[in-house]
KEGU-545624 format. One line per 8 residues: number of its first residue (from 1); their letters; for each residue y negated, x, z negated of N, C-alpha, C. Coordinates in nm, 3 decimals, always signed. Atoms other than C-alpha are relative to their C-alpha. Layout:
NUM) a) Y X Z Y X Z Y X Z; ...
//
This chain:
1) xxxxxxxx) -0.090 +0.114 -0.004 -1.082 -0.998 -0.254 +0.028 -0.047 -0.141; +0.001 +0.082 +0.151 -0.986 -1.217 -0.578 +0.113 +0.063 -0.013; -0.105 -0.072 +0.064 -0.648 -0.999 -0.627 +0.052 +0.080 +0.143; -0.069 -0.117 -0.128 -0.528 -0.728 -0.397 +0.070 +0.109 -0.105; -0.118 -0.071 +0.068 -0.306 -0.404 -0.506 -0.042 +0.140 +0.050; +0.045 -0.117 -0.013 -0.271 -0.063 -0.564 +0.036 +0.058 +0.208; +0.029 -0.067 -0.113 -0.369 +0.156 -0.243 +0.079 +0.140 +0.045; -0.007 -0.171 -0.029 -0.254 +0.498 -0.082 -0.051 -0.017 +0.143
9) xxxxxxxx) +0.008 +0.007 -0.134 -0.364 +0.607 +0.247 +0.055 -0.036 +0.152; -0.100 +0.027 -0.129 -0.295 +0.515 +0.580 +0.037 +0.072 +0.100; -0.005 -0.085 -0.108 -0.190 +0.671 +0.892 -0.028 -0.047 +0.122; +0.021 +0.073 -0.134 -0.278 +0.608 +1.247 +0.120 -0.018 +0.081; -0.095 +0.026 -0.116 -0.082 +0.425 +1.482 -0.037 +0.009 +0.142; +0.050 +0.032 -0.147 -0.130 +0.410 +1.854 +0.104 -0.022 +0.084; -0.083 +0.074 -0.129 +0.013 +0.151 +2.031 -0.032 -0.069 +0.121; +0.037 +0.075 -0.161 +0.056 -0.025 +2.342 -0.024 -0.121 -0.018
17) xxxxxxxx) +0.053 +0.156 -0.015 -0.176 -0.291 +2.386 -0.043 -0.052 +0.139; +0.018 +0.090 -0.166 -0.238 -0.541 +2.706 -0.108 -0.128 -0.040; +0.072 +0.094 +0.002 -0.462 -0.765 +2.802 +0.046 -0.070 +0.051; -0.104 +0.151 -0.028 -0.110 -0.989 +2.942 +0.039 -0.063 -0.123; -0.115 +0.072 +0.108 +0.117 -1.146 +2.752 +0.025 +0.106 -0.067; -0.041 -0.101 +0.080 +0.156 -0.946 +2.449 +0.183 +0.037 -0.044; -0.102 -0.046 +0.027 +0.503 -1.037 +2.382 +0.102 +0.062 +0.109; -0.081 -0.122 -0.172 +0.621 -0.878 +2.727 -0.044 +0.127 -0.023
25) xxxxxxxx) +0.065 -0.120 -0.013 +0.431 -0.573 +2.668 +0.084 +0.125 -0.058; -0.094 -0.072 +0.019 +0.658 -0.272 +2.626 -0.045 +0.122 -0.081; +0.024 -0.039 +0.055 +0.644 -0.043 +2.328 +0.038 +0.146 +0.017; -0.008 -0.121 -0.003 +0.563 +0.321 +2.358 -0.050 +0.094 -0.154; -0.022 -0.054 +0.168 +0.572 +0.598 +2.127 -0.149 +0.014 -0.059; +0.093 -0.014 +0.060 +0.297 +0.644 +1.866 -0.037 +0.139 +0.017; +0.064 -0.090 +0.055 +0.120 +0.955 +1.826 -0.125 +0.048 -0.100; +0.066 -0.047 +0.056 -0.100 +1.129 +1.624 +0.021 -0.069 -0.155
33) xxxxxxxx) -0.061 +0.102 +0.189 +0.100 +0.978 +1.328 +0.056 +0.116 -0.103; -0.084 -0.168 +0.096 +0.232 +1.400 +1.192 -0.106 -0.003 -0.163; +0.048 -0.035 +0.104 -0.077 +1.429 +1.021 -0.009 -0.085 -0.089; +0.050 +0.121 +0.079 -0.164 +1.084 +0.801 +0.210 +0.019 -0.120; -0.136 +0.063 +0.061 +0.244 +1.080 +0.730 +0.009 +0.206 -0.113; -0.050 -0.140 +0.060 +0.253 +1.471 +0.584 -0.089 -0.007 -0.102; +0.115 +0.015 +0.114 -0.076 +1.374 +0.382 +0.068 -0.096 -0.148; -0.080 +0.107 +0.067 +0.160 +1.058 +0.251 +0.100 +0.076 -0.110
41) xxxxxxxx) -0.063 -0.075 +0.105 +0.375 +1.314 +0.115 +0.010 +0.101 -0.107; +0.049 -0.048 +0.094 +0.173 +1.499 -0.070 -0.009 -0.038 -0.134; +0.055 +0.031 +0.156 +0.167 +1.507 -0.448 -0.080 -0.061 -0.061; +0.137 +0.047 +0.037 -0.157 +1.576 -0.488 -0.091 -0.099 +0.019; +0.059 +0.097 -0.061 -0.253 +1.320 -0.267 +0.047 -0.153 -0.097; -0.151 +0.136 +0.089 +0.039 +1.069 -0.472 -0.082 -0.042 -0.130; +0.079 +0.020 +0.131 -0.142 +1.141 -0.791 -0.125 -0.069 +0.001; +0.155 +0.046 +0.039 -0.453 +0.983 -0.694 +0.011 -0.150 -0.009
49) xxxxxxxx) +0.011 +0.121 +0.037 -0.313 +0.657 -0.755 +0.119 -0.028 -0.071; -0.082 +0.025 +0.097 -0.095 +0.471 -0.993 +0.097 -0.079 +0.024; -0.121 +0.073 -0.076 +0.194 +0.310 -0.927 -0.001 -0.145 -0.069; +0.070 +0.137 -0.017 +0.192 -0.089 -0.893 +0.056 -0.089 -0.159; +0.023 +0.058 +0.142 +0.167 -0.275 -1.245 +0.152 -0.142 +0.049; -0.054 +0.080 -0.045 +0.521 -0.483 -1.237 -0.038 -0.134 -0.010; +0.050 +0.165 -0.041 +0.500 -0.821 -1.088 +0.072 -0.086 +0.012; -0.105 +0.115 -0.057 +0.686 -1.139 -1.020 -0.076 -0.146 +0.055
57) xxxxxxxx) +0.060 +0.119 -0.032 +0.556 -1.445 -0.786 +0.073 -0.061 +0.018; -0.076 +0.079 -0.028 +0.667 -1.742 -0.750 -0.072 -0.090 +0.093; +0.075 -0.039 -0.096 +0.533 -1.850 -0.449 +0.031 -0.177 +0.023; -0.040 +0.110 -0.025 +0.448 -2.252 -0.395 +0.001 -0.093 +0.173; -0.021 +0.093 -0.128 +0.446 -2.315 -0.028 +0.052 +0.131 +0.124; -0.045 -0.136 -0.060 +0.570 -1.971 +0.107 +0.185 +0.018 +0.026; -0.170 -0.041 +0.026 +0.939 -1.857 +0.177 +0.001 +0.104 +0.159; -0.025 -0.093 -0.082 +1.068 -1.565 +0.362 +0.106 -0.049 +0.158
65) xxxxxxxx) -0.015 +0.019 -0.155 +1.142 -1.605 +0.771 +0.074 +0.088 +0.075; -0.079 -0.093 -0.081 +1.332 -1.422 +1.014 -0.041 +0.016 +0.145; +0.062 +0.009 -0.140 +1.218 -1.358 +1.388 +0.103 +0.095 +0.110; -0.096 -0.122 -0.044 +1.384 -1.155 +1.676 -0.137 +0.136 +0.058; +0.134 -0.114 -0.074 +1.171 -0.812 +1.823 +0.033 +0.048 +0.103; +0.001 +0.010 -0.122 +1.174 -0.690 +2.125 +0.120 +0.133 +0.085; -0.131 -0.146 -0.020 +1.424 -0.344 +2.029 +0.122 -0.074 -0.045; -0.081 +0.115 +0.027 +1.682 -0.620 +2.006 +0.069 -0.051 -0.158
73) xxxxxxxx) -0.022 +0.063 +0.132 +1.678 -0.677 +1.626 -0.083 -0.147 -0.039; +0.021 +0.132 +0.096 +1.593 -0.940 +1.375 -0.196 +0.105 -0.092; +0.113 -0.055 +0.079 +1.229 -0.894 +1.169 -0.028 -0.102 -0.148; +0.052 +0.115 +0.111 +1.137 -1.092 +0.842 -0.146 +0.008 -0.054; +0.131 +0.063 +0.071 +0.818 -1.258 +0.683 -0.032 -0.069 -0.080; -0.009 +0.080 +0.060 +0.689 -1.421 +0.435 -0.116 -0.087 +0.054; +0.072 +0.061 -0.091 +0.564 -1.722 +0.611 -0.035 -0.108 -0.071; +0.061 +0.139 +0.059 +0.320 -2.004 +0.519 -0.005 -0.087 +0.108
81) xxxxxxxx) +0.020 +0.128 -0.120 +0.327 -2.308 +0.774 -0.127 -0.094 -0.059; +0.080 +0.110 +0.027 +0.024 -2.522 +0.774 +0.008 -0.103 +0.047; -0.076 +0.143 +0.001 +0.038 -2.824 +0.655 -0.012 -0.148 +0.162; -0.012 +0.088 -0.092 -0.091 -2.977 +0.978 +0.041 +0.104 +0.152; -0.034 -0.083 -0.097 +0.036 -2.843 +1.352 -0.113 +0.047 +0.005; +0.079 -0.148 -0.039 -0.166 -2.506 +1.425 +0.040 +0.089 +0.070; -0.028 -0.124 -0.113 -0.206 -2.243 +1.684 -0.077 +0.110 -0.067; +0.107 -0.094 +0.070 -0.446 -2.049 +1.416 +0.147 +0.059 -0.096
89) xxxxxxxx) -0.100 -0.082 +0.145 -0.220 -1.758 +1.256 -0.060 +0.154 -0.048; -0.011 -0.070 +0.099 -0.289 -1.504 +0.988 +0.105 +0.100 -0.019; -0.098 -0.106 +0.011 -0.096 -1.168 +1.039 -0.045 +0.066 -0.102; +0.021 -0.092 +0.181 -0.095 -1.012 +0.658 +0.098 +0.147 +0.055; -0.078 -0.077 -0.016 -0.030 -0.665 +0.677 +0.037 +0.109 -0.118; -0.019 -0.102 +0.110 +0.131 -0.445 +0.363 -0.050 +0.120 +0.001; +0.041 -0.108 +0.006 +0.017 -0.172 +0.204 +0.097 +0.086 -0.001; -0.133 -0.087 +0.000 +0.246 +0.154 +0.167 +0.129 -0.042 -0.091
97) xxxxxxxx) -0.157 +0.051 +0.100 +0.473 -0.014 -0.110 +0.071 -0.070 +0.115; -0.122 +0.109 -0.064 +0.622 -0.260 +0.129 -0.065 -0.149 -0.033; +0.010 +0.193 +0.039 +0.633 -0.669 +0.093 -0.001 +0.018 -0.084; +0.006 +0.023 +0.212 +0.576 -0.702 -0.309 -0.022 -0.122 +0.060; +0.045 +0.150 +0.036 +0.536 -1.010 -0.440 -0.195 +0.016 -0.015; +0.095 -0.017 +0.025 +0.168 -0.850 -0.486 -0.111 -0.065 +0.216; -0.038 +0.011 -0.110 +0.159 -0.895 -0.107 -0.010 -0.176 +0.047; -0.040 +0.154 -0.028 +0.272 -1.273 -0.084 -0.102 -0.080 -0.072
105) xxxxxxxx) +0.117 +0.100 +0.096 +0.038 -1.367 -0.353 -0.133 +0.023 +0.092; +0.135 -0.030 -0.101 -0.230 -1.231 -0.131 -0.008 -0.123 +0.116; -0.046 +0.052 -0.127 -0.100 -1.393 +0.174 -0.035 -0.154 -0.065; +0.021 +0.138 +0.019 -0.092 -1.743 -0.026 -0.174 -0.036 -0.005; +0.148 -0.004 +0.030 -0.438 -1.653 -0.149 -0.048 -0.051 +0.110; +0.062 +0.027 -0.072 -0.550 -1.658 +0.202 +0.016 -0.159 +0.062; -0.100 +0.164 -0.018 -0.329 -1.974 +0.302 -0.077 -0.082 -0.024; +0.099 +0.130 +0.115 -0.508 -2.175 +0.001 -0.167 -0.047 +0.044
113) xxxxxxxx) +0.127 +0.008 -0.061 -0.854 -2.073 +0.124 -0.017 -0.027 +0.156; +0.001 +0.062 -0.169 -0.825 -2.099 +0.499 +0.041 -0.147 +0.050; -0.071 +0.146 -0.020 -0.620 -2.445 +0.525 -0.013 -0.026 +0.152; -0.043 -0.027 -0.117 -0.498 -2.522 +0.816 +0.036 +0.120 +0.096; -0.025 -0.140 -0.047 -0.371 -2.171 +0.912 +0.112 +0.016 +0.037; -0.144 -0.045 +0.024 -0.028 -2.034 +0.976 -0.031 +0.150 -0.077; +0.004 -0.156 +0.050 -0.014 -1.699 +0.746 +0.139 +0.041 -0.026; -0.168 -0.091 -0.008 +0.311 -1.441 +0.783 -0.081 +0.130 -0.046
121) xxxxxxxx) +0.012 -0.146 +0.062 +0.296 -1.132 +0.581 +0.112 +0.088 +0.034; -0.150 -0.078 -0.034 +0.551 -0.893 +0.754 +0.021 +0.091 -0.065; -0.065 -0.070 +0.068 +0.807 -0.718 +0.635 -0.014 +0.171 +0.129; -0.025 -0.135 -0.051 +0.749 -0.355 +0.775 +0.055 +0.109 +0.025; -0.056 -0.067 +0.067 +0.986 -0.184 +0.600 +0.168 -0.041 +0.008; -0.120 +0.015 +0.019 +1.270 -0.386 +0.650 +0.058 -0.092 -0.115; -0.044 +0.056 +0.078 +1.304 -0.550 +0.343 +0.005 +0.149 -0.159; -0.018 -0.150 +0.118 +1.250 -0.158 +0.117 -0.167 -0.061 -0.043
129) xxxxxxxx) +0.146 +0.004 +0.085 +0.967 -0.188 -0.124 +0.004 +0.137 -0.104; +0.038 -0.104 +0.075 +0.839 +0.091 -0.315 -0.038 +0.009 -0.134; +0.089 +0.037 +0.177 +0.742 +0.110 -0.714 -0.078 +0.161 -0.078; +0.062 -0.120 +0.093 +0.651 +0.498 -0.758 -0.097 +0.067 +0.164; +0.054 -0.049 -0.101 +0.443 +0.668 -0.513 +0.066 +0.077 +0.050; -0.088 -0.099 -0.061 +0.649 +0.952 -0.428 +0.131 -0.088 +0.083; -0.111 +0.087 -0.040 +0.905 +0.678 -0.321 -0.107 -0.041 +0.120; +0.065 +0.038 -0.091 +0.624 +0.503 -0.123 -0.030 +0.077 +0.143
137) xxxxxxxx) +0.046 -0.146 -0.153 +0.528 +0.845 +0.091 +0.140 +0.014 +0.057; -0.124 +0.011 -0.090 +0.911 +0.814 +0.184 -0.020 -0.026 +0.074; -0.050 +0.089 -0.075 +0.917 +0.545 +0.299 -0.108 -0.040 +0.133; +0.076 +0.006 -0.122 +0.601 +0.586 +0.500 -0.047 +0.087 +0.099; -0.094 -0.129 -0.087 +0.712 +0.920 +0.651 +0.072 -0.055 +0.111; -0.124 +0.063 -0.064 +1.003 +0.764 +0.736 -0.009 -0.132 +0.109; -0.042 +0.098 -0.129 +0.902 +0.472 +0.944 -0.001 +0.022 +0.107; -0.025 -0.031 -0.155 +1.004 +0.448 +1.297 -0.139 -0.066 +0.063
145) xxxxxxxx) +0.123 +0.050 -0.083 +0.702 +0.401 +1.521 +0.028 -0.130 +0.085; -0.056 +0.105 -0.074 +0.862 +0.223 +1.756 +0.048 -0.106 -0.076; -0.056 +0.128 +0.078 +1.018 -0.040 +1.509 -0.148 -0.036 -0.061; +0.153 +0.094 +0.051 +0.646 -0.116 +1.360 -0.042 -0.056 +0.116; +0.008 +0.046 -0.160 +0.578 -0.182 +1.715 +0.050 -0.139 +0.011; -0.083 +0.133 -0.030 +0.847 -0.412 +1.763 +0.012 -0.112 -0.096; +0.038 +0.105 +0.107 +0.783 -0.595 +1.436 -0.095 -0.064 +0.032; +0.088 +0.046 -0.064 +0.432 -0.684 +1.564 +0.026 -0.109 +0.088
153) xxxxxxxx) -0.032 +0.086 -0.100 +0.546 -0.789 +1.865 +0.079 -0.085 +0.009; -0.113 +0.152 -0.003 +0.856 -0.998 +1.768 -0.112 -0.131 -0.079; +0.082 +0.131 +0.065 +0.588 -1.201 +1.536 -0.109 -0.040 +0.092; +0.041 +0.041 -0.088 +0.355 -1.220 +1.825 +0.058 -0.153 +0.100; -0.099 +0.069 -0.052 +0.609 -1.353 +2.029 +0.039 -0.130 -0.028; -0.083 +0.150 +0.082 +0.755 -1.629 +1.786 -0.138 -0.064 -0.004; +0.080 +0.073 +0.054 +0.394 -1.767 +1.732 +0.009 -0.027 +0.108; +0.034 +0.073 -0.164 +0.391 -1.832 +2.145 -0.139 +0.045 +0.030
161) xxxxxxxx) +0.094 -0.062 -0.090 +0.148 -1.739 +2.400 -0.144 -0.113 -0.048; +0.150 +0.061 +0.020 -0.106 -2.050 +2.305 -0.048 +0.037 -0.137; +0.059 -0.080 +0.110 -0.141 -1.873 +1.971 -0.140 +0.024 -0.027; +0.058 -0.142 +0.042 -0.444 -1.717 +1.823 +0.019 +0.062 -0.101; -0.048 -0.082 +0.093 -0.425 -1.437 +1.603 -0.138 +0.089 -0.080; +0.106 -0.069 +0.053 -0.638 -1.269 +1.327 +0.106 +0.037 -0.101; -0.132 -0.089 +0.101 -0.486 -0.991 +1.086 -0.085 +0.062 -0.101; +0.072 -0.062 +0.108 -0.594 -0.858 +0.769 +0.079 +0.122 -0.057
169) xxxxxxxx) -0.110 -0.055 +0.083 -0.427 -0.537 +0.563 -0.094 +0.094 -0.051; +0.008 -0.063 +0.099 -0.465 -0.302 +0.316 +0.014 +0.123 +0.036; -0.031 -0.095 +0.021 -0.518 +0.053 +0.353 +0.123 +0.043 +0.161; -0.089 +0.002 -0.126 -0.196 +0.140 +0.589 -0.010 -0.117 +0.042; +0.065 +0.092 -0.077 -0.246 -0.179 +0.649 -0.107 -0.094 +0.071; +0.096 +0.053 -0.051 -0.554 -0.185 +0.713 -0.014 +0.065 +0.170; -0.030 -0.057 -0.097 -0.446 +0.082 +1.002 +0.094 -0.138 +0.098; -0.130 +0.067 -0.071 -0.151 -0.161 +1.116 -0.086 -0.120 +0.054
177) xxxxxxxx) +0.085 +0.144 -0.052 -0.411 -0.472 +1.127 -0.088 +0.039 +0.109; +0.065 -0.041 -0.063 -0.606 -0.288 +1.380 +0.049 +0.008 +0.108; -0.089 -0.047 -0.136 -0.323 -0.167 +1.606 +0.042 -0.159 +0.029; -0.084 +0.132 -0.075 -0.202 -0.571 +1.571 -0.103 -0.014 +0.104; +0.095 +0.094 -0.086 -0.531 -0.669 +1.738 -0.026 +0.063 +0.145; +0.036 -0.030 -0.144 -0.535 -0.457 +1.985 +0.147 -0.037 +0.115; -0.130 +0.063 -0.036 -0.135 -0.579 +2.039 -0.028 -0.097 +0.015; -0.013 +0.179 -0.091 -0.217 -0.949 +2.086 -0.083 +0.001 +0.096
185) xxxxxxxx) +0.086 +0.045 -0.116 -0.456 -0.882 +2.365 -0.078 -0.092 -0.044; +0.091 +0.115 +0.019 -0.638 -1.173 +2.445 +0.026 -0.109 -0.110; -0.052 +0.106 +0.049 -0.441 -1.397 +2.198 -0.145 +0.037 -0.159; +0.032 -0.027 +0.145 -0.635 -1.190 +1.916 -0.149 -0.058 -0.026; +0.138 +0.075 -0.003 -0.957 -1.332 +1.759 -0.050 +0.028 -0.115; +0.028 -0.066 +0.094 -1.022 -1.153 +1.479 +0.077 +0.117 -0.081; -0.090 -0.111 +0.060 -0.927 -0.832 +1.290 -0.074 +0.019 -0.120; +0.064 -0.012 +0.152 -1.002 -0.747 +0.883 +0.051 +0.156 -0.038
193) xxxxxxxx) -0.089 -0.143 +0.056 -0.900 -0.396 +0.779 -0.091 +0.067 -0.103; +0.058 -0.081 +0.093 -0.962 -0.237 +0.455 +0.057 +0.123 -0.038; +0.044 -0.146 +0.068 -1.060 +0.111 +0.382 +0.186 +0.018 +0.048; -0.125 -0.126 -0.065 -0.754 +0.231 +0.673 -0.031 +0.051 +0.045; +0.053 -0.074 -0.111 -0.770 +0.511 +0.925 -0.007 -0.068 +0.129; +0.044 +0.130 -0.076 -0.911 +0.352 +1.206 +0.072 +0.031 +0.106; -0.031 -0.072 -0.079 -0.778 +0.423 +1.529 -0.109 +0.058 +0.088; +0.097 -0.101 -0.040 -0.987 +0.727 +1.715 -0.021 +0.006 +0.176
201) xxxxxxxx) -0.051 +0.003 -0.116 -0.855 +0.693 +2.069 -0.098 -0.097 +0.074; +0.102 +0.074 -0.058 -1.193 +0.556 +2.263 +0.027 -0.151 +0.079; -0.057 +0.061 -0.084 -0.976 +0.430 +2.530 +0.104 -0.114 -0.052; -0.030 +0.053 +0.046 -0.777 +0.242 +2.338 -0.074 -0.098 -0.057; +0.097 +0.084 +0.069 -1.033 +0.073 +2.113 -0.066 -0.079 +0.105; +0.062 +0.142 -0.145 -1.173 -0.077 +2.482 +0.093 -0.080 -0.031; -0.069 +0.112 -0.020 -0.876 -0.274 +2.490 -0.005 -0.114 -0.092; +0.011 +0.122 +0.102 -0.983 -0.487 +2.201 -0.085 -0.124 +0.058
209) xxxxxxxx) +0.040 +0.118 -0.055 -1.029 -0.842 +2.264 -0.101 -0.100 -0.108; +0.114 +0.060 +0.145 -1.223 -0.941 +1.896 -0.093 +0.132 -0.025; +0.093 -0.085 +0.126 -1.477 -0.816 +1.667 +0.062 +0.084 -0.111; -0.125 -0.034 +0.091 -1.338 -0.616 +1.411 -0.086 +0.000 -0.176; +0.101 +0.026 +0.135 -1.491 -0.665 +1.013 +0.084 +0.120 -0.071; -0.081 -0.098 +0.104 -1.399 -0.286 +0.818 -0.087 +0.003 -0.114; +0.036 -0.006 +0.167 -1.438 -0.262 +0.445 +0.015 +0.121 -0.050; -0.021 -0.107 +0.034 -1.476 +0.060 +0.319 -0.053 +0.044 -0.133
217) xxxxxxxx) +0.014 -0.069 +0.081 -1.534 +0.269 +0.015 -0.102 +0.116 +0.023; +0.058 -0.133 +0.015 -1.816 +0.550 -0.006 +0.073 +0.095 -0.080; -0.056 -0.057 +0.074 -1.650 +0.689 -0.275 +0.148 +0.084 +0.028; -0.109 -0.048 -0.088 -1.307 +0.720 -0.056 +0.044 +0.163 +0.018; -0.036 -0.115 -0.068 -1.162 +1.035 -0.034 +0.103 +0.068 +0.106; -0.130 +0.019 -0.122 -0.884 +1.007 +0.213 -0.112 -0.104 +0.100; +0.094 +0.065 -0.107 -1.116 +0.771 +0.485 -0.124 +0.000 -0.079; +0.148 +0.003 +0.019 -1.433 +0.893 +0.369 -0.083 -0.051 +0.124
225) xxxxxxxx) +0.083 -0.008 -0.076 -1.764 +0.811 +0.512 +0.025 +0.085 +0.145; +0.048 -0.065 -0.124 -1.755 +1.032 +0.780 +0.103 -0.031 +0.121; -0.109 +0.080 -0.114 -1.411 +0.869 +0.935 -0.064 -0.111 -0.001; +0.067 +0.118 +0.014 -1.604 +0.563 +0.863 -0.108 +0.027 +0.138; +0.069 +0.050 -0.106 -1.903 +0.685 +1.082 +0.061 +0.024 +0.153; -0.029 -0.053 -0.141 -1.728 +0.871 +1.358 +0.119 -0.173 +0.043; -0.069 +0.155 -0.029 -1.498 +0.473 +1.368 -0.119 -0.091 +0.115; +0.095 +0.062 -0.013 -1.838 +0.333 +1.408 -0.075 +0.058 +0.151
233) xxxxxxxx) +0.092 -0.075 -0.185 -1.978 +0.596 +1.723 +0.146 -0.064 +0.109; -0.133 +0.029 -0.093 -1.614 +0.520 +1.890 +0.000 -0.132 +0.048; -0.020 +0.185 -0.010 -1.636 +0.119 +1.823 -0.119 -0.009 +0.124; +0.133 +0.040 -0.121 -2.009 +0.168 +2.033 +0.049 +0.029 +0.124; -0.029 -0.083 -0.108 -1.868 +0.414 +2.294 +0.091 -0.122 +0.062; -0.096 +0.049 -0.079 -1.595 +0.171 +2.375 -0.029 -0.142 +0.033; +0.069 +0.132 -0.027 -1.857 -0.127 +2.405 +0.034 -0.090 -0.092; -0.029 +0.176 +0.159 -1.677 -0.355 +2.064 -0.072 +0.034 -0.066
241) xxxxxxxx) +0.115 +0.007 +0.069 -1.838 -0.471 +1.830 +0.064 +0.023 -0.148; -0.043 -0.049 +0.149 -1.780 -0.363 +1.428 -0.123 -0.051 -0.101; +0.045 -0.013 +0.100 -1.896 -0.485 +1.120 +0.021 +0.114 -0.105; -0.005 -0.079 +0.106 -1.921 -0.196 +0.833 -0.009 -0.018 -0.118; +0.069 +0.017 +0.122 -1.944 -0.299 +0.507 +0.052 +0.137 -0.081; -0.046 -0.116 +0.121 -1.926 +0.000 +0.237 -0.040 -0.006 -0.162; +0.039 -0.011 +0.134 -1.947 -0.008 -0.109 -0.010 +0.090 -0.109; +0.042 -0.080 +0.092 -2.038 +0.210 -0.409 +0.188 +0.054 -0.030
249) xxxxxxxx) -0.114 +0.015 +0.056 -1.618 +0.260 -0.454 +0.118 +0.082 +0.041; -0.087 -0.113 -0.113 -1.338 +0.444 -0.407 +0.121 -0.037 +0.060; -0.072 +0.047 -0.089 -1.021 +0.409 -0.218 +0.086 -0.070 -0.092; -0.134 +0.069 +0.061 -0.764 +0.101 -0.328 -0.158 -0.048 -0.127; +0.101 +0.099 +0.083 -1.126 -0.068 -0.517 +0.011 -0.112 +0.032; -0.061 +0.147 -0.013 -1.004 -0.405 -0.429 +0.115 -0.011 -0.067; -0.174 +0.009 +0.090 -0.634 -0.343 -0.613 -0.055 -0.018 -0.168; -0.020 +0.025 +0.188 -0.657 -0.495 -1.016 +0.020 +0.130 -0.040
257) xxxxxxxx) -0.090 -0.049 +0.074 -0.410 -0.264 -1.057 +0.005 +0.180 -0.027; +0.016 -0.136 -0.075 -0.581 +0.060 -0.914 -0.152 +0.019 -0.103; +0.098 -0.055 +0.052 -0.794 +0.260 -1.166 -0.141 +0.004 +0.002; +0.095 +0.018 -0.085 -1.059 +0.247 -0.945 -0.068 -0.138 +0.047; +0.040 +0.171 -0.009 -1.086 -0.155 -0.945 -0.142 +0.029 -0.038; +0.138 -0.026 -0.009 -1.420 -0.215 -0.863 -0.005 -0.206 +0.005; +0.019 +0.177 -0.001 -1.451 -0.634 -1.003 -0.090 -0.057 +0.125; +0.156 +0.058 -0.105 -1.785 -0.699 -0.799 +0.027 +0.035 +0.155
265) xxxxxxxx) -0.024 -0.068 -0.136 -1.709 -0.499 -0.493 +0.112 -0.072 +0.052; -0.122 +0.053 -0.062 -1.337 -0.639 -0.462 -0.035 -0.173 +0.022; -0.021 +0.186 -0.029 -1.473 -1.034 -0.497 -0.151 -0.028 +0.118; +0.142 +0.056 -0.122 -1.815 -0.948 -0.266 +0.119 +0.025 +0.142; -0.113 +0.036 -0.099 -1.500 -0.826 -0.009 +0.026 -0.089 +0.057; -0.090 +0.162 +0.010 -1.284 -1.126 -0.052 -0.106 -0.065 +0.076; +0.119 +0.113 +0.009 -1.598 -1.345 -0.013 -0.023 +0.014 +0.167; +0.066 +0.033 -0.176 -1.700 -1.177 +0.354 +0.158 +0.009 +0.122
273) xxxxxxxx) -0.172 -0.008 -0.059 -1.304 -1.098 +0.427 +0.004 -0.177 +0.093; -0.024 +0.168 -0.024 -1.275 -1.540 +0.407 -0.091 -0.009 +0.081; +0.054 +0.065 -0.070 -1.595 -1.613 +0.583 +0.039 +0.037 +0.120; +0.007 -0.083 -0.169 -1.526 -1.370 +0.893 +0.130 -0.095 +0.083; -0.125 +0.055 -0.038 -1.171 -1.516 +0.939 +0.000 -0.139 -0.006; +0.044 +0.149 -0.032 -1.286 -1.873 +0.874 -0.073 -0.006 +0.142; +0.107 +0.034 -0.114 -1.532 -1.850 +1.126 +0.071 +0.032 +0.156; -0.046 -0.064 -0.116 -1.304 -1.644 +1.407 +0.154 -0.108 -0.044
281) xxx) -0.086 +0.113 -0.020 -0.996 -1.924 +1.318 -0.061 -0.143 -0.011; +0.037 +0.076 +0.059 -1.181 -2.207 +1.292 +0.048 -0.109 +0.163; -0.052 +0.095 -0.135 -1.072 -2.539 +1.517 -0.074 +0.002 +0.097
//
């Protein structure tokens, strides 16, 4: 991508997805989320990346949103409206810091290049952002399953049933962009996820209603290759279809800001990130 951010691993979610109306669809608990979140809190694991280079955007057609969810709260976003009426929306999903401004600039990024889109980058977290890693593995310990759930689904919801939906994220969110698509059901029409844990659950992965485009890292040591291929036997088993791309790189090689920035790799990304999502929103 032309600017993305530092990385840590993700964890798996597994949620309830339908092939009705997504925003009726009733949120059950996650599992298999102990191990990814105990890895999060590891040190050693903490140390393998650097904490996010400070930032400040100022953001020219963006501003933060509010929605309701479905565990009877409020959710926020930072939402782009396109400039002409659209049913094409862009679910941005954060990495373990939270909403940054690193985050929004992304989100515009896509905005600028897609045109005519709606793009919302949700707040996951609540409105908590992270700046050290050991802070970050808190806070991604700590989230409630069920409230990522219901974040999803309240932004589902607010876009309306004639919607479609395509989601992109980073790492955990490249996990979270996975579980959205299989949350909008039929509404969904594309999914982007980079170098997250995929979800493993066969039966689950049927319920997907798109293609899905993953970006991965060889180099990866948290979603190595070999979660990469066993993603890839699961995506066949469950009849969808998967693009793979992998590159020479290691995990969080799309982030500037991440040691591991890989220039060429993060803008050949970007490059098939835009076409896939052009082509699966397109009028």
């Amino acid at each position: 991508m032309k600017l993305s951010f530092i990385s840590l691993v993700s964890f798996v979610l597994t949620l309830w997805s339908t092939h009705n109306k997504p925003e009726t669809a009733p949120a059950i608990p996650l599992c298999g989320v102990a191990g990814m979140q105990q890895l999060a809190g590891d040190p050693a694991f903490q140390a393998l990346h650097a904490s996010p280079i400070p930032f400040h955007y100022e953001s020219k057609a963006g501003e933060m949103t509010t929605f309701s969810t479905p565990d009877g709260k409020t959710a926020s976003g930072f939402m782009l409206k396109s400039k002409k009426p659209s049913n094409k929306w862009l679910l941005v999903y954060q990495e373990w810091w939270g909403l940054n401004d690193n985050i929004k600039m992304q989100a515009e990024t896509f905005y600028n290049d897609l045109k005519n889109v709606n793009v919302i980058a949700l707040d996951m977290y609540d409105g908590k952002v992270a700046t050290a890693p050991a802070e970050a593995g808190k806070l991604m310990q700590g989230a409630d399953k069920a409230r990522l759930a219901a974040i999803m689904q309240g932004a589902i919801a607010m876009a309306g049933p004639k919607a479609e939906f395509a989601s992109v994220g980073w790492c955990f969110g490249g996990s979270l962009s996975l579980q959205s698509a299989m949350l909008a059901g039929k509404q969904a029409k594309g999914c982007v996820m980079y170098y997250g844990f995929p979800e493993q659950d066969v039966e689950k992965l049927k319920t997907l209603n798109t293609d899905v485009l993953g970006i991965f890292g060889n180099q990866d040591k948290s979603i190595n290759p070999q979660v990469v291929n066993t993603f890839e036997e699961n995506m066949k088993k469950a009849g969808e279809k998967i693009e793979v791309v992998r590159y020479e790189a290691g995990h969080g090689f799309a982030n500037p800001s991440n040691p591991v920035f890989d220039k060429t790799a993060s803008a050949d990304a970007y490059k098939r990130a835009l076409s896939y999502l052009k082509d699966r929103l397109k009028a």
